[in-house]
C-alpha angles and dihedrals in degrees: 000000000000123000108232118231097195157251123334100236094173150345131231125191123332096304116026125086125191113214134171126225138214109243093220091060111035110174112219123244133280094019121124135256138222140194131226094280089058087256116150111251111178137294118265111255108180142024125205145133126074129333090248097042115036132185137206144197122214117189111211143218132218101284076055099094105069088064116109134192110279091040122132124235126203129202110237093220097198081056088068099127119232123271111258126258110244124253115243122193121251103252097241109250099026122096091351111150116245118252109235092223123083120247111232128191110239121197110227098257092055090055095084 
């Protein structure tokens, strides 16, 4: 069974949809979304509003633009993206790239 994401309250632009959530059941970012008839609308893209009463922001395709205010969306939960590698640190010397200029040692007084 499919979680619900929520109601399409509005629609901006040719992409974008506006629908609000039920606290209870927030959908993470950056799944997709689905109508009634099991089309792909879009992936949710942003979160805000109030704790109790949640938006978000579903950025559709281009099956998208037949979806009206009042409709139904449902989370895809198999859509769901992998979670990130995380991002070490270069260790400072190794595979650095060399510089093509030359370092030279400078006395103080030439620094300026």
């Amino acid at each position: 069974m499919a979680k619900i994401a929520g109601k399409v309250v509005a629609k901006r632009g040719k992409r974008l949809l506006i629908t609000e959530c039920d606290a209870g059941q927030l959908p993470p970012l950056y799944i997709s979304v689905a109508d009634e008839t099991d089309c792909l609308v879009g992936k949710i893209v942003d979160l805000y509003g109030s704790v109790a009463k949640p938006y978000v922001t579903v950025l559709c395709g281009e099956d998208g633009l037949e979806v009206l205010p009042g409709t139904v969306l449902y989370a895809i939960p198999e859509s769901k993206p992998e979670p990130r590698k995380k991002n070490f640190r270069r260790q400072q010397n190794s595979n650095r790239k060399q510089s093509p200029f030359p370092k030279r040692n400078l006395k103080k007084h030439d620094r300026n």
